[in-house]
N, C-alpha and C positions, 0 to 999 in steps of 0.2 A: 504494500500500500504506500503509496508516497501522503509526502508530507509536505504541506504548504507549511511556508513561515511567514511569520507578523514583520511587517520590515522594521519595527521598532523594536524587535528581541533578535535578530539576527545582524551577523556583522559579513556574511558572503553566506550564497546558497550553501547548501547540505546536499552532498550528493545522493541519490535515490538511490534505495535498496536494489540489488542485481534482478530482485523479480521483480516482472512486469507488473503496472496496475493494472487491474480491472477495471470496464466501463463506471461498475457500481464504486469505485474508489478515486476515478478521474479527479473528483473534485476534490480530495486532500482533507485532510486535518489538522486543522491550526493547532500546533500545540498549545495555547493557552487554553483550549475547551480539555485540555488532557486533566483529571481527577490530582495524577501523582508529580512531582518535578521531574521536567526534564532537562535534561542537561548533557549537550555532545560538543565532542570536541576533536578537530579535524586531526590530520598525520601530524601535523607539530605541537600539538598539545595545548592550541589555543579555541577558547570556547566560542560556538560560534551558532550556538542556540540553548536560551536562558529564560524558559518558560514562565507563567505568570505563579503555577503554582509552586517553582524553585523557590521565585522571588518572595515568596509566603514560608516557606518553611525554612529558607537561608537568614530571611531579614536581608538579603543582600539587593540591588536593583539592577534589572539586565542591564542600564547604560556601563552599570561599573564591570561589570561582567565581561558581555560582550568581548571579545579579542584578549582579554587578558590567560594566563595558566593556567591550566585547570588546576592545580594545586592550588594555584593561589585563590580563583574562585571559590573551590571548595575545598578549605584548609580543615581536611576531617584528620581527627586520630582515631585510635582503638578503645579498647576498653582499658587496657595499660596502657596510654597514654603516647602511644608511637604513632608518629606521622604514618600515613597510612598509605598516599598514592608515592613515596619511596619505597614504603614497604612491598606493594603488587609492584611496583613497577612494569606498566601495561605496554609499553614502548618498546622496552627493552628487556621482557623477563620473556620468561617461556615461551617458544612462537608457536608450542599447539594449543595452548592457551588463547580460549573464546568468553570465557567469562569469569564472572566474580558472585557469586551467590548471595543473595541476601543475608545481611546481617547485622548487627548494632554497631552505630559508631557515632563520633560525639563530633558537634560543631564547637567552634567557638562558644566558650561560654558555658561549656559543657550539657549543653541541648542535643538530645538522642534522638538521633534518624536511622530510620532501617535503607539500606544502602544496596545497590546490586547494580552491577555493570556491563556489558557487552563488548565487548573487544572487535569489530567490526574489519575484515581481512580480505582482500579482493580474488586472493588464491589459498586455502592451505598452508600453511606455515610461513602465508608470507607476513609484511611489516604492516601495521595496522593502520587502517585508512581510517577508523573514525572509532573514538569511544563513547557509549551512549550510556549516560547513568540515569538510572530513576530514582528516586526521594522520594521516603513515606515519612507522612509524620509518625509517633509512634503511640496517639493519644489515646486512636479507637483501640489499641492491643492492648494501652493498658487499665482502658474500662476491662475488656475481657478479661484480663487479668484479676482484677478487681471484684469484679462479679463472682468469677474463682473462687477466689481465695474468701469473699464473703458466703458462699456456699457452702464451703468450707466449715469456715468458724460458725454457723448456724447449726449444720450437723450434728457439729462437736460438740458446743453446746447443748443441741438438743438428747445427745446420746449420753451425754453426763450425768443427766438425773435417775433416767433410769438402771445405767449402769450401777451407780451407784449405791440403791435401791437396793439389786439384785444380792451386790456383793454384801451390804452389812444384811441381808435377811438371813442368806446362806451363812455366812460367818457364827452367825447368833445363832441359826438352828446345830450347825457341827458342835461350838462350844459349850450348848446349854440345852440339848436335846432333851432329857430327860427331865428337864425344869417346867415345860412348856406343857400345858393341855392340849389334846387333841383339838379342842377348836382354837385356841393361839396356833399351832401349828398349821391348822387349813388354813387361817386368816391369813400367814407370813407368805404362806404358799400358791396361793391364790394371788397375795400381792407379787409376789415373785412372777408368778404366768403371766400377768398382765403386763408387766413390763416389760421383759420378754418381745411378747404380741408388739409394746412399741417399738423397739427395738429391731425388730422384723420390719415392720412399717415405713421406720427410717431410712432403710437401708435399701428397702423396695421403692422407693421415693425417689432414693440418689442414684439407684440404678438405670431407671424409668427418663430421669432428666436426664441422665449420658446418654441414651439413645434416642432421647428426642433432640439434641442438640447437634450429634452426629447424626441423623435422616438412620438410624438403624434400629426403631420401633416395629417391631414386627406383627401384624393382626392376622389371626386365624380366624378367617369368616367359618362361621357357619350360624344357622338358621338360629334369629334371636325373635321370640314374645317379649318385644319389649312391657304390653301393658302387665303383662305375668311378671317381669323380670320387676314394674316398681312396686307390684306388688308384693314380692317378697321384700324390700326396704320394707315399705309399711308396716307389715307384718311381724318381721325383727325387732321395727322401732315400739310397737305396742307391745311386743312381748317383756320388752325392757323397761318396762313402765312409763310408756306416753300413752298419754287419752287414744284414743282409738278416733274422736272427735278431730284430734289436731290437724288429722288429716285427707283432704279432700281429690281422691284418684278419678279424674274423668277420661275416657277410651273412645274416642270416636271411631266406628268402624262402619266400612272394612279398612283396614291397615294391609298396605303393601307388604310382600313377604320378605324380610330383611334378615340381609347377612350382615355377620359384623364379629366382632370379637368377643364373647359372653361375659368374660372375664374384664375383659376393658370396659366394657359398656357397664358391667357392676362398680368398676372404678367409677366411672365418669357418673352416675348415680348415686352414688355412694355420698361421695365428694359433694354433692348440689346437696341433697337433701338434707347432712349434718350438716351443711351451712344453713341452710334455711329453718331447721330446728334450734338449730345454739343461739345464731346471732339474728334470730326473724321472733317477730311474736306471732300469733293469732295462728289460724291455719295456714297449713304449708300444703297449699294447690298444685298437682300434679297432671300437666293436659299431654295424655298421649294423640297425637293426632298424623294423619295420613300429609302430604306438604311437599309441593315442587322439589327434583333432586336438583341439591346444589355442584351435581357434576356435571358437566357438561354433557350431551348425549343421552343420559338416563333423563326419564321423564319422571320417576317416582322414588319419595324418599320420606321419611318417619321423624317425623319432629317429636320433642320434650320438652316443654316449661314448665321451669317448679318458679315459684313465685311464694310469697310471704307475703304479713300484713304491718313488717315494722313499719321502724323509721328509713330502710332502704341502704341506697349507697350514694352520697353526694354526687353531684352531678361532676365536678372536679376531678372526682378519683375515678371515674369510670374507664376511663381511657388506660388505666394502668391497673385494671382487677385482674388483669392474666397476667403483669409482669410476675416473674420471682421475687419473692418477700414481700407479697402485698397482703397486711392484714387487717386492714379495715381499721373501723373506732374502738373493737376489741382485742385486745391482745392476745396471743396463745397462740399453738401453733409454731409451722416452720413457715406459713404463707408462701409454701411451695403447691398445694393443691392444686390452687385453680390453671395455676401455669402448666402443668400433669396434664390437669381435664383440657385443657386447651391440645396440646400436644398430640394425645390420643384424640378428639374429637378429628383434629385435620388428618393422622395419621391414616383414615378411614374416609377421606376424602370430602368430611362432612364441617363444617360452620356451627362456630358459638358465638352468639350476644349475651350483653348483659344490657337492662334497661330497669325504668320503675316500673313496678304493678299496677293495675287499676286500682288497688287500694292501696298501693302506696310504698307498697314494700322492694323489694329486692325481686327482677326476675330475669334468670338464665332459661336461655333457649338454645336447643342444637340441635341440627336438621342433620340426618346421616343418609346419607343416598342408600337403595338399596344392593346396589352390587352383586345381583345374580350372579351365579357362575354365569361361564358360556356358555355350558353344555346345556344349562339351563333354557337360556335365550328361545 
């Protein structure tokens, strides 16, 4: 693809790459619409194209630029502290040498840019006709970084209580076995299961967000009753001591026959309905209903809204109810849920909202397309 330059960032053309353009490429790309810095510099090592986003992540400006060193325009070191383009020496170092791999290195000032180079050579080990470096800043890596590392400490945090737990019950039943009544002992024991069960949950949580972040969530369709499936939530939740009242299941039929993942979709249920029980008052409305697929090509797909009758979720924060670590006005929690149910909902090709209820409350909606086999079709 050739490459138009700005005449205000260029000090003499750039020779065009050996392969031809295309019709569809005729017209060039200014590097100033380029995202990363660019920055090339011909067989004498003087720079002779200083794009607009260089000039943003150097602090430096093409006039200054232009025709000067490339060392001197970009006077990068290492991470210990050694001048960097003596160090590759691109001119004169290795002539099968094509490139420089991306990597951390410091400007002036000690400001870290991710760095990688192209050694540009008209034949095979011949002398280098042009070097082309591109500049990242390194700020979006070290959000993700950050993110990391705060998913991290949340974990950790969260697996400390009940680690904890587990070990002084155990400890206390080995050293004082014979002290303890049989109902001290089921009560210790029971709390020990339960933690446990969290324990499980957490780790089911961290593993579920690594493969939704990686695209390696995996869903085993097959045939789901959804309204069966929130009927068993229901059912659970009354057994556990909720009003049977709290909750209101409506089924509109007939319902599309939907594939999906049984076990995901108990997640993705699971998930809405403790929220709408903990942090919702009044009843907690459940509308299964039949609903345009949001796939492309399918015509039919199986919607869910669970809705409450609190005080809802400000209008503010809604836009951020699927990030990681959103927990509302109530504390508790890793406020990795909903981010899960988001994950899985798309992994299955299907869309979730959040908006208010007509009475006021909090309501999640997600539409999963049905995904027949083929063989179906």
């Amino acid at each position: 693809m050739s490459v138009g330059m700005s005449s205000t960032r260029e000090a003499r053309a750039v020779p065009h790459a050996t392969a031809s353009p295309s019709p569809d490429d005729a017209a060039g790309v200014d590097p100033d619409d380029l995202p990363d810095g660019l920055v090339v510099a011909d067989e004498h090592g003087h720079v002779v194209c200083f794009n607009a986003a260089a000039e943003r992540i150097t602090a430096l400006s093409a006039e200054d630029a232009l025709g000067s060193r490339l060392e001197k325009a970009l006077p990068l070191e290492d991470l210990e502290g050694r001048r960097w383009w003596p160090l590759t020496d691109p001119y004169g170092g290795l002539a099968i040498r094509v490139r420089q791999p991306e990597r951390n290195l410091l400007l002036p000032g000690g400001r870290e840019v991710l760095v990688s180079a192209r050694y540009v050579r008209s034949e095979p080990t011949g002398p280098v006709r042009r070097v082309v470096v591109c500049l990242r800043d390194t700020e979006a890596r070290r959000r993700t970084e950050r993110s990391h590392a705060e998913l991290i400490a949340t974990v950790a945090h969260e697996l400390r209580s009940p680690l904890t737990s587990v070990k002084g019950f155990t400890a206390t039943l080995l050293a004082k076995w014979a002290r303890f009544t049989d109902d001290q002992k089921r009560l210790m024991l029971e709390t020990v299961d339960a933690d446990a069960d969290r324990v499980t949950r957490l780790i089911a949580e961290l593993l579920d967000i690594s493969r939704i972040d990686s695209g390696r969530l995996e869903v085993r369709r097959q045939p789901v009753d959804m309204g069966a499936a929130v009927g068993r939530h229901i059912q659970a939740y009354v057994a556990a001591g909720q009003p049977a009242d709290r909750f209101l299941l409506r089924v509109e039929q007939p319902l599309p026959d939907l594939w999906a993942d049984p076990d995901k979709v108990d997640q993705v249920l699971s998930n809405l309905i403790e929220n709408a029980v903990r942090h919702g008052e009044g009843t907690v409305t459940i509308d299964v209903t039949p609903a345009p697929s949001p796939r492309e090509g399918e015509d039919a797909g199986t919607s869910v809204t669970v809705s409450d009758e609190g005080a809802g979720i400000p209008e503010e924060s809604m836009n951020r109810v699927f990030t990681r670590f959103w927990r509302g006005s109530k504390r508790g929690g890793t406020g990795l849920g909903l981010y899960i149910v988001k994950g899985i909902v798309e992994a299955h090709g299907g869309v979730i909202t959040v908006g208010r209820a007509p009475e006021g409350g909090a309501e999640f909606r997600f539409t999963l397309p049905v995904s027949a086999p083929a063989y179906l079709s």
